[in-house]
C-alpha positions as CSV (number, residue, x, y, z in Angstrom):
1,X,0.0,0.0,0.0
2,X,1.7,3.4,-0.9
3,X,0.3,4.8,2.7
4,X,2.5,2.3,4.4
5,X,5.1,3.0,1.9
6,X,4.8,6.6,3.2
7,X,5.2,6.0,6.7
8,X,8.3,3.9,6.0
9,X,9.7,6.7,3.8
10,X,8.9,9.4,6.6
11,X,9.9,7.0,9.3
12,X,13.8,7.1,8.2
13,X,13.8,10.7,7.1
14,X,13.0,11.4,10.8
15,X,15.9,8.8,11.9
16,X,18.4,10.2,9.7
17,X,16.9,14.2,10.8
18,X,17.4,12.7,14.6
19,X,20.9,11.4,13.7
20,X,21.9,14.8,12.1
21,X,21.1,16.3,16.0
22,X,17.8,17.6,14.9
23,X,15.2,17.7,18.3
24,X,12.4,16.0,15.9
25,X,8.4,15.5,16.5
26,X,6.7,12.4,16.9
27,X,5.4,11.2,13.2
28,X,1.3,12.6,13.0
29,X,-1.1,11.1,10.7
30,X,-3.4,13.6,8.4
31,X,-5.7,12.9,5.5
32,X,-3.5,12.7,2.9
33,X,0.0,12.3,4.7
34,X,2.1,12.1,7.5
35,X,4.1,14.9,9.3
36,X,7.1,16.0,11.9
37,X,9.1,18.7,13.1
38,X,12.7,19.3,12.9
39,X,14.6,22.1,14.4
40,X,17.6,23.1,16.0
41,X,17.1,26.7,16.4
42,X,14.0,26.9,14.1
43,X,11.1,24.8,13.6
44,X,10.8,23.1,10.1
45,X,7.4,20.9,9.2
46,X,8.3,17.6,7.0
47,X,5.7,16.1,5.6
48,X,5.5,13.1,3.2
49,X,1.9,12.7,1.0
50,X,0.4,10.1,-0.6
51,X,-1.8,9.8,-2.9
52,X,-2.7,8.5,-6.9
53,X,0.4,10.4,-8.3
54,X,2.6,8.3,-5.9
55,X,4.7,9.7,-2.9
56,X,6.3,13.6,-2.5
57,X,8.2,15.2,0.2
58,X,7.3,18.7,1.2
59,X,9.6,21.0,3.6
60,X,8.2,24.0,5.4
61,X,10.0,26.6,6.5
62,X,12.4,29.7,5.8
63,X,14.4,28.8,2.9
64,X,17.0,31.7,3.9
65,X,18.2,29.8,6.7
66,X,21.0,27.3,6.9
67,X,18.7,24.8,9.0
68,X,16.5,24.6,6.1
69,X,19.3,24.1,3.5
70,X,20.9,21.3,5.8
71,X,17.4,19.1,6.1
72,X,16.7,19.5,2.3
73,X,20.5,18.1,2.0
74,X,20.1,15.4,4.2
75,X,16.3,14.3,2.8
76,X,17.5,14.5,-1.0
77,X,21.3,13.2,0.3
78,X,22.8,15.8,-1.4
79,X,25.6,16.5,0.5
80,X,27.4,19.6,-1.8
81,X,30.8,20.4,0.0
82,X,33.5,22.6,-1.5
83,X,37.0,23.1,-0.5
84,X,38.5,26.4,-1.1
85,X,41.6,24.6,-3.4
86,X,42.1,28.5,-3.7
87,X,42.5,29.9,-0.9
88,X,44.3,26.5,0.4
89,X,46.9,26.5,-2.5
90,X,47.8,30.0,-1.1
91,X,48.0,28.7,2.5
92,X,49.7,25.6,2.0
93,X,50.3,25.1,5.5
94,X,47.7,26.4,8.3
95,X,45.9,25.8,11.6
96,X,41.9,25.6,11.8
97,X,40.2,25.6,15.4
98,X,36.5,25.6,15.6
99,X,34.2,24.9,18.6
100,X,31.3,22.9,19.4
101,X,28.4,23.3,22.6
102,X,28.2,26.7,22.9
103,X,24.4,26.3,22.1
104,X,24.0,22.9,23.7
105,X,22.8,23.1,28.1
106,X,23.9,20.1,28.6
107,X,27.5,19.0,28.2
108,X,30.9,20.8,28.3
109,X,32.4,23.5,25.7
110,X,35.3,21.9,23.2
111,X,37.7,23.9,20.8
112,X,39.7,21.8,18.3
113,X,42.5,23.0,16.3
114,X,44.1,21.3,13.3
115,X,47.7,21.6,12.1
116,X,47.3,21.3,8.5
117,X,50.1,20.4,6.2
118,X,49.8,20.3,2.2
119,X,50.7,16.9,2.3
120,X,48.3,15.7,4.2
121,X,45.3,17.6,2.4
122,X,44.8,14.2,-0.3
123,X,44.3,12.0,3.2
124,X,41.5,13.9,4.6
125,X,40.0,14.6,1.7
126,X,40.1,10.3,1.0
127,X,38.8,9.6,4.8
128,X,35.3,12.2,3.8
129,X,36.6,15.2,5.9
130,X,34.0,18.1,5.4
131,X,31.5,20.2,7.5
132,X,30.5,18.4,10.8
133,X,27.4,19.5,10.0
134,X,26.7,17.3,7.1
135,X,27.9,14.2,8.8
136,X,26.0,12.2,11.6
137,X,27.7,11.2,14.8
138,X,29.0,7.8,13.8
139,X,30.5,9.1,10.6
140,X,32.5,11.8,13.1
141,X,33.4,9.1,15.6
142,X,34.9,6.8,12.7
143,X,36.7,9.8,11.0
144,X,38.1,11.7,14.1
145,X,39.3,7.8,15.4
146,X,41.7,7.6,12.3
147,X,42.5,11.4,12.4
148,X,44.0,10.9,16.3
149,X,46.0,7.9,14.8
150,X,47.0,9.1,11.9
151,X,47.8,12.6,12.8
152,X,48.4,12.3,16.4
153,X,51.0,15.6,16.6
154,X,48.8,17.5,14.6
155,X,45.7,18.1,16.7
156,X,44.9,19.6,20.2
157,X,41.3,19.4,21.6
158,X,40.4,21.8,24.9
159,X,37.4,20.2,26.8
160,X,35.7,22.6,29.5
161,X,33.8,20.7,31.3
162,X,30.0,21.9,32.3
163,X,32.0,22.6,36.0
164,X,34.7,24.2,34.8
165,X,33.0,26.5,32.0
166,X,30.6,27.5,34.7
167,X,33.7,29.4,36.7
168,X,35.2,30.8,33.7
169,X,31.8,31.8,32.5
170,X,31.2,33.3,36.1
171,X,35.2,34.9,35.5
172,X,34.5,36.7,32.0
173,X,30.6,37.5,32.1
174,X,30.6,36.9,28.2
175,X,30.6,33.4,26.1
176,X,32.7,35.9,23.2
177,X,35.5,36.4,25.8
178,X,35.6,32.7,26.9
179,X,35.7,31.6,23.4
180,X,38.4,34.0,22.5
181,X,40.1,32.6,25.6
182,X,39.1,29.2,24.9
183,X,40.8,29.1,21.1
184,X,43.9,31.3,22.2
185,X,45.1,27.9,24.2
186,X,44.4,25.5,21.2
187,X,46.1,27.9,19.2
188,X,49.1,28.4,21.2
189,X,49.5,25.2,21.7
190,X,49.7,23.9,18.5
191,X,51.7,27.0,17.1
192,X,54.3,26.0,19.5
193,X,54.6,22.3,18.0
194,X,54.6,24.1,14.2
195,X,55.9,26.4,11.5
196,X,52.6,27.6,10.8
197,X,52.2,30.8,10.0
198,X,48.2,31.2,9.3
199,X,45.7,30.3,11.6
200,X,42.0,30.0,10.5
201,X,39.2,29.8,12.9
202,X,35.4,29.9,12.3
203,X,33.9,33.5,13.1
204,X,31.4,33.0,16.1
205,X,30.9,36.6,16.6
206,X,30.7,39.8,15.0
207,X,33.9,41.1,17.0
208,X,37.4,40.7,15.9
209,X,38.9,37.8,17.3
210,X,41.3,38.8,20.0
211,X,44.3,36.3,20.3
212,X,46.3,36.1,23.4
213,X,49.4,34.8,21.8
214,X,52.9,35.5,22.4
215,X,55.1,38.0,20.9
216,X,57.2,35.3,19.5
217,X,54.0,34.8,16.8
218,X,53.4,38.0,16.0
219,X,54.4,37.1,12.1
220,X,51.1,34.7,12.5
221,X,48.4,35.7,10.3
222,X,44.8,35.0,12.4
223,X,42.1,35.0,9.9
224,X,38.3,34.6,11.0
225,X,35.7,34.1,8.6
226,X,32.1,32.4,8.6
227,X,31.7,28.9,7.7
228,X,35.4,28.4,7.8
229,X,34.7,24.4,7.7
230,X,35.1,25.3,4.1
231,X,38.7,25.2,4.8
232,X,39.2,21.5,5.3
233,X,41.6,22.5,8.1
234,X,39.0,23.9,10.1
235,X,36.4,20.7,9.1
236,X,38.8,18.2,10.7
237,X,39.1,20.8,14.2
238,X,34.9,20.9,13.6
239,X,35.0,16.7,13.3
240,X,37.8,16.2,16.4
241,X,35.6,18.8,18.4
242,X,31.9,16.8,17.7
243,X,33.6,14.3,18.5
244,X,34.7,14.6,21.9
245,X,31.3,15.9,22.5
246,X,29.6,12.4,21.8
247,X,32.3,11.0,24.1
248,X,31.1,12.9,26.6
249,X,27.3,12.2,26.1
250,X,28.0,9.0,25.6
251,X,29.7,8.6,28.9
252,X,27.2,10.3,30.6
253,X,24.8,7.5,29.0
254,X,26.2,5.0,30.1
255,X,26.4,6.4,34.0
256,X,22.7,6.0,33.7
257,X,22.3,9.9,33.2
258,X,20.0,10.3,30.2
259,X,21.3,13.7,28.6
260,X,21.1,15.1,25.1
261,X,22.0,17.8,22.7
262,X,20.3,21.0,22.4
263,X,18.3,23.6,24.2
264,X,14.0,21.9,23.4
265,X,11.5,21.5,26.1
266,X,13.0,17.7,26.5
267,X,15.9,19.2,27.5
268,X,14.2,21.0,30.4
269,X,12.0,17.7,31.1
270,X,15.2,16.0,32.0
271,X,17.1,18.6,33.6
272,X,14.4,18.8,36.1
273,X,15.0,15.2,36.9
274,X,18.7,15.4,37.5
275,X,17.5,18.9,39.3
276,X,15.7,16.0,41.6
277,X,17.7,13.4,41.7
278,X,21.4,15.3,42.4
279,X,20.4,18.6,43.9
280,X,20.9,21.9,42.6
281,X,24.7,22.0,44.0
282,X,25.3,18.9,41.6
283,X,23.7,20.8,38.5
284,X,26.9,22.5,37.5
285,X,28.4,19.4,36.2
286,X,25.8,18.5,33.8
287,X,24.5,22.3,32.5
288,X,25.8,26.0,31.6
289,X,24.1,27.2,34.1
290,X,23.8,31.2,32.3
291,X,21.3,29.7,30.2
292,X,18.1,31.0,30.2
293,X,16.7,27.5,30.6
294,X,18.1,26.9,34.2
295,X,15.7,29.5,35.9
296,X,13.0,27.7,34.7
297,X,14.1,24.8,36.5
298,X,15.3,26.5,39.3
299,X,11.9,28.2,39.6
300,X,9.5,25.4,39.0
């Protein structure tokens, strides 16, 4: 029956949505097809008719917006990526950092940087190195597990865990200032293990990007530009830094601790049980705790 074929078809649009971090719906039935919201940051309707002229896909929502663009790559698996050869032909050598949680209340903060050599550009193109965004969490896990063997000297990952980002959160007053702190030490790091002399990092404010480095790198040229994960530099920082996010849900998992990505109203659901079951001392190691969403635990 082409109804059933639509609920199978919608079924593993959802899964593969879910598996892309989208907070998705439950599947509803209507008259003449079934439906679900994604979103990360906006809300997006999918729904899959049915009918005489076969089955069709429709997506609502703002096409301007990068959320939209990602779920219509994901449901046709078109999964356009393009390298800046350019741009990386003139930079031959480079280090990309880029960050991941900043928008997530559960789990820590993590800045990855990537010491990129022209020689290695051919490998990480071969092992699928792009956008973490267009890859789902086991596709990370299995690239960023041959990326630490493979190029063990050539990455550094900074985890700040929820406790710890709290008290430098509490220390700086602004997420721009912690991040700027946060991607000077990946940085410094690596430019101390290197001969690079550009560093790229994705732009995640409209501020200049204020380096603590020392004088010894003042030759380094910092560039900060939006979607830098077209740099595939940057796209192997954004995979090591996804990565070691999932380790730390995952861990968390199997504690018995039933957190996820995000910022939804499931995300406040469970928040309120660890609330309950570890106190509101222990909530610091789970949550940022400037988040909007921890008064309404706290006050409820």
């Amino acid at each position: 029956m082409i109804k059933q074929k639509a609920l199978i078809k919608i079924k593993e649009q959802r899964k593969n949505l879910i598996s892309f971090n989208f907070n998705c719906t439950e599947i509803e039935e209507k008259q003449y097809n079934f439906e679900f919201t994604a979103s990360k940051k906006n809300k997006n309707k999918i729904q899959t008719f049915f009918g005489k002229k076969g089955i069709k896909t429709v997506i609502q929502g703002n096409k301007e917006t990068n959320e939209y663009l990602e779920i219509n790559n994901i449901l046709t698996e078109n999964y356009s990526f393009t390298f800046l050869t350019e741009n990386e032909n003139v930079y031959d050598e480079y280090i990309g950092t880029d960050e991941t949680g900043k928008g997530d209340f559960f789990g820590p903060l993590v800045i990855a940087g990537f010491y990129l050599k022209k020689t290695n550009q051919k490998r990480l193109k071969e092992l699928g190195v792009k956008d973490s965004k267009e890859l789902n969490d086991e596709k990370i896990n299995k690239i960023a597990s041959i990326i630490k063997k493979e190029f063990s000297d050539n990455y550094f990952i900074l985890k700040l865990e929820p406790k710890e980002y709290n008290k430098l959160y509490e220390k700086y007053q602004n997420l721009n200032e912690l991040l700027n702190r946060a991607h000077s030490m990946v940085i410094k790091k690596l430019l101390g293990n290197n001969q690079a002399t550009v560093v790229i990092t994705d732009k995640f404010s409209n501020k200049k990007l204020k380096i603590e480095t020392e004088k010894k790198f003042d030759n380094t040229k910092f560039i900060q530009i939006t979607k830098a994960e077209k740099y595939i530099g940057v796209a192997a920082a954004s995979i090591l830094a996804r990565n070691e996010m999932n380790i730390w849900f995952e861990e968390k998992n199997k504690e018995g601790i039933d957190v996820i990505k995000g910022a939804s109203d499931k995300v406040i659901d469970i928040a309120k049980r660890i609330y309950s079951d570890y106190g509101q001392e222990n909530l610091s190691d789970f949550i940022k705790l400037h988040f909007k969403t921890t008064k309404k635990i706290l006050e409820n």
